[in-house]
N, C-alpha and C positions, 0 to 999 in steps of 0.2 A: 426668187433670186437668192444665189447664197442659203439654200434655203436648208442645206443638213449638216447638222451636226454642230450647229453655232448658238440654239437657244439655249436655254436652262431656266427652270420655274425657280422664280425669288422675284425679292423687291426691283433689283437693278442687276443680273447677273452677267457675265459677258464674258463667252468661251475666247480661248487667244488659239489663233494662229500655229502650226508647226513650221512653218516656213520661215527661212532667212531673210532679215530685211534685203531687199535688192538697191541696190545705188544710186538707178534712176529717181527722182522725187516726181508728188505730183502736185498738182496743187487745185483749188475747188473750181477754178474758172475749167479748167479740165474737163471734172467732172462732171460738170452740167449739160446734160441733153441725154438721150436715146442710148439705151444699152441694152444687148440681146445675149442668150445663153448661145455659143456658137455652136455650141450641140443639141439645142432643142430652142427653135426661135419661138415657140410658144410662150417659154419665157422672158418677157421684157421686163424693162423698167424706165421711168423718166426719169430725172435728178434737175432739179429747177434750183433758179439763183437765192431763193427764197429761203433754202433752205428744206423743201420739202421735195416727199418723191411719192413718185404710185406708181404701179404696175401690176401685173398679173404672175399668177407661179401654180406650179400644177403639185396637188393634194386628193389623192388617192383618184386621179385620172379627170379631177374636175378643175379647170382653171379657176382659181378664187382671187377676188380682189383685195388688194392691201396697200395701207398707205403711211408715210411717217416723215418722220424727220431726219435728217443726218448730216455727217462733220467729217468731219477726217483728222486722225491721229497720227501723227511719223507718218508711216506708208500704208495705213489700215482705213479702208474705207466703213465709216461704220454709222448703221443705219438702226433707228431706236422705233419697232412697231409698237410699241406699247409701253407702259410705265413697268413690268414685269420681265420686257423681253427686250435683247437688243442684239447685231448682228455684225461681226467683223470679217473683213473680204482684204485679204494681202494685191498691193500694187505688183506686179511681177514684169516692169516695165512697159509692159504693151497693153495689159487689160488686167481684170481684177481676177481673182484666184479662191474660190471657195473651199472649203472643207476636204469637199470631194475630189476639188481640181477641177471642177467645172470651171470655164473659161467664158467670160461675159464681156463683150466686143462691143467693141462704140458703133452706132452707126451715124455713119455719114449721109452728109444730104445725098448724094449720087447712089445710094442704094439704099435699101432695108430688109435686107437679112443678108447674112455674112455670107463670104464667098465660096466655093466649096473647097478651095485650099484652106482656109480658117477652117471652117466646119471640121474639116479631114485632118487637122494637124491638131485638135483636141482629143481629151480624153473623150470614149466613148460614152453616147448616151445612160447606157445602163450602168455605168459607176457611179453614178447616184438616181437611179431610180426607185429606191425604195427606201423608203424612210424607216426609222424601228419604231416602237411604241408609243415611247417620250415624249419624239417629236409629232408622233401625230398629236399627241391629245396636245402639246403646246401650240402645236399651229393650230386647234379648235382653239384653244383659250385665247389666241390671239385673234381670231377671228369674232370668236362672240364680243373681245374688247372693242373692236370696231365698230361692229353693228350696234352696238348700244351707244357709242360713244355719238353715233353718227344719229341714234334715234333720240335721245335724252339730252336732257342741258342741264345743268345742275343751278340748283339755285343758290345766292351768296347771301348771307344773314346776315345782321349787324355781330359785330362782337359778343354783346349780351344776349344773343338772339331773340330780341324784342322786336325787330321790322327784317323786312326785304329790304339787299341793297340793290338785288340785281335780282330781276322773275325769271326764271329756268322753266321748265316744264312740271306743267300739272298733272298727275295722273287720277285716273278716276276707279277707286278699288270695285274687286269683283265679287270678293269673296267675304263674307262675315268674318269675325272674330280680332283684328287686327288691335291689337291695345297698346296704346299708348301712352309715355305718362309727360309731366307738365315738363316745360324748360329749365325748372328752376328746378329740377332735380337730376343731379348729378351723376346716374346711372340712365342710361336709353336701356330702353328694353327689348327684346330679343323675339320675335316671333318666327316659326318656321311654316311655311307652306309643303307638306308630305302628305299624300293619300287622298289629295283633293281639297284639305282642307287647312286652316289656315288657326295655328295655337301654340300657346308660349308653353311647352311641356315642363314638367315636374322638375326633371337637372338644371333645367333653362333657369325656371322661376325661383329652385333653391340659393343658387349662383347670384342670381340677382339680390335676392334680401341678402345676402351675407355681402355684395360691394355695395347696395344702400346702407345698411349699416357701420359700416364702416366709412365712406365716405361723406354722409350725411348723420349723425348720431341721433339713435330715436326712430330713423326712417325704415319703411321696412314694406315689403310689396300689398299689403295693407290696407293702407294709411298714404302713401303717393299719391297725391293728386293724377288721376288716371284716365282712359277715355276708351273703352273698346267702339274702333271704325267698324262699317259694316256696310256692304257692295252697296254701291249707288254715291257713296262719299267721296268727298277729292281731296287730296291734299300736294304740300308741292315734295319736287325730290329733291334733296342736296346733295347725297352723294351714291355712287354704284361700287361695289370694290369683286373682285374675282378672283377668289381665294382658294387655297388648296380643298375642293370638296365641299366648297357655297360658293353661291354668288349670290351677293350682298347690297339690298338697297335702303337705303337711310331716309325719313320722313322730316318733314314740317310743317304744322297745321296752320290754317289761318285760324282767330283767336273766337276760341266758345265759351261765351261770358268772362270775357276779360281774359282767358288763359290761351296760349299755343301750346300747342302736344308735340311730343318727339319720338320716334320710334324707329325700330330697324324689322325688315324681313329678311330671311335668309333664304334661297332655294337651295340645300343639298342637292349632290351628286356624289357616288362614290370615289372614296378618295384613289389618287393614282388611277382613274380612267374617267378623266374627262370627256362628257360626250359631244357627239355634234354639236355647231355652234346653235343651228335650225334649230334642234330637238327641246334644246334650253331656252333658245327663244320662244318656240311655243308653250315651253313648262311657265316661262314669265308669262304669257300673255293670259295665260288662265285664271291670274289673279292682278294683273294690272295694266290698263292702259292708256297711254296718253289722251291726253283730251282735245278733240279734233278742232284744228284752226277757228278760229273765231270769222277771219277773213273771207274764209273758205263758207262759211258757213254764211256770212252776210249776201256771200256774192251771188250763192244759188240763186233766191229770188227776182234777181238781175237779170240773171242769163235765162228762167223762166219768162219776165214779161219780153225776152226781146223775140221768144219766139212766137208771142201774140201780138207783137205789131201790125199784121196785115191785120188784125181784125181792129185794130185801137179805131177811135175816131181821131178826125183830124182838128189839128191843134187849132186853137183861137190864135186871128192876128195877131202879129204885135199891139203893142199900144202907137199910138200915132207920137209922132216926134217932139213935138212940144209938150207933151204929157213928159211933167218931173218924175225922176228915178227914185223910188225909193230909198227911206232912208237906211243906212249901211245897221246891219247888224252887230249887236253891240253881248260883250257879257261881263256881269261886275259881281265883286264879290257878294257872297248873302244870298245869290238868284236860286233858285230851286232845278233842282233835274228834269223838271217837265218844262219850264221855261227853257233850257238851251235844249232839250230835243224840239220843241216845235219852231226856235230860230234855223239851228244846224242840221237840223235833222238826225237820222240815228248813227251814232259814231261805227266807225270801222272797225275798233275791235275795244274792250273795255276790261278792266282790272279793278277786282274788289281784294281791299284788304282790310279785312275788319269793317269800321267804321268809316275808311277811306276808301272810294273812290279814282279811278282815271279813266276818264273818255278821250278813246284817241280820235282825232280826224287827219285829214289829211294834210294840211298845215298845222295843227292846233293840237293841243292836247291842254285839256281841263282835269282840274283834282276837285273833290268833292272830300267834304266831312260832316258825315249827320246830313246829307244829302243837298247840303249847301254849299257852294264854290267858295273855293278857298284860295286858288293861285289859279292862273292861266299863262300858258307859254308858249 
């Protein structure tokens, strides 16, 4: 929707309109519901009261999905796909009005797709059917924002970066070489992943000693307290960024001998042609990947024994009625890990941090420290 001639690669950029404000206003309760391209109903969109919208738009003959937020300005309907990218549509009293003059029609409950008076009283199809360069490679770059945004969760640190405030996703590295250095130094260091393999080159690592030096006096890539990862290790992600010619993902370790490590990889792409969103996604997954549900992973053996119930035996009676109930299960602080697994049995999904401990259940969630309960909630 809207979909040429409106993006522009930067932080927040956003092309304007050649069109004269029209007289008519509109306002957001308006806005809200089912909108089609009245020239290609392949293109929709929703616009919900929430403030958010999705829909479908066609990118080199493939329908791709896309989704965001949006507001409205004076008479500019405008719609933010990404932190990079965002998209202005002129009210033209009766429907919205893009770039091209493409014409994007409300539908009503009584039909779903426009009529062919509408259809025939817009611009033709192919006045925008073809995007230039630009915009292809920004509608890939909005696209891989998507897909990662929708696969990863960033995790929030304390200020000092000394704990988790909030657990995001873990990933679990593929690839050797990855180095990192402590929190308490004031330069993150830089690795790139090219040719398969994963290393903080010579420009990288000279750049570096010269902002530890200067930022820390004395410090120097050296002497940093440092940690080279290597495939099989996990650590969490805090942030992803998608930049002109990388895309950028930031580290946080849990603590090895008392220190957490920080670190950045970067995947290159040539600059000014950003490629498929796919092709980057597989370029990431060759050096990291999430770490698969915990849940997911309790539940297998669940749904294995239900398929050997015919064979179980059958259960022992109840106990007879005047036989007393058991007494209630209890947990206090001091108790040990093997004590609340054989009351509760084994928790749904569990988080270690350091030296701390959380066992979730399904009402319940226990903290442990040095392997002894410390809070219950």
């Amino acid at each position: 929707m809207f979909r040429y001639g409106f993006f522009a690669i930067g932080f927040c950029f956003l092309l304007t309109s050649g069109y004269s404000q029209p007289s008519s206003q509109i306002d957001s309760a308006f806005v809200v519901g089912s909108w089609i391209n009245a020239a290609d109903p392949k293109e929709h969109y929703e616009f919900r009261a929430d403030g958010q919208f999705s829909g479908e738009f066609l990118l080199d003959q493939r329908v791709e999905h896309v989704e965001g937020t949006w507001d409205l300005h004076e008479n500019a309907l405008i719609m933010h796909l990404a932190p990079f990218a965002a998209s202005k549509a002129q009210w033209d009293g009766q429907a919205f009005v893009d770039e091209v003059h493409d014409r994007f029609v409300r539908v009503t409950s009584a039909s779903t797709a426009p009529s062919q008076s509408v259809a025939s009283s817009s611009v033709p199809a192919t006045a925008g059917s073809s995007m230039s360069a630009d915009q292809k490679r920004l509608w890939q770059k909005i696209l891989l924002w998507e897909r990662l945004n929708s696969q990863f969760k960033a995790t929030k640190t304390t200020d000092d970066k000394s704990d988790i405030v909030t657990a995001g996703s873990v990933l679990v590295l593929k690839k050797d070489g990855l180095l990192m250095y402590s929190i308490d130094a004031k330069v993150i260091p830089t690795s790139t992943y090219k040719n398969g393999k994963v290393s903080m080159g010579f420009g990288a690592t000279l750049s570096t000693n010269l902002l530890l030096g200067h930022a820390q006096s004395g410090l120097n890539t050296s002497n940093v307290p440092q940690r080279k990862f290597v495939a099989g290790e996990k650590f969490w992600l805090t942030a992803f960024d998608i930049q002109e010619g990388n895309v950028v993902f930031q580290f946080y370790s849990d603590p090895y001998e008392d220190v957490r490590y920080q670190g950045q990889l970067t995947f290159p792409y040539p600059k000014h042609n950003m490629p498929p969103a796919d092709e980057m996604l597989k370029t990431i997954a060759e050096v990291l990947t999430g770490q698969p549900d915990d849940s997911a992973a309790a539940n297998a053996p669940a749904r294995e024994s239900q398929s050997e119930q015919v064979m179980a035996p059958i259960p022992a009676p109840p106990p007879p009625p005047d036989q007393p109930p058991p007494p209630p299960k209890t947990i206090s602080k001091g108790d040990t890990k093997d004590y609340v697994v054989a009351a509760f049995g084994q928790p749904e999904r569990m988080v270690k941090l350091g030296a701390k401990e959380i066992y979730y259940y399904k009402d319940l969630k226990v903290m442990f420290v040095n392997g002894k309960v410390t809070d219950v909630q």
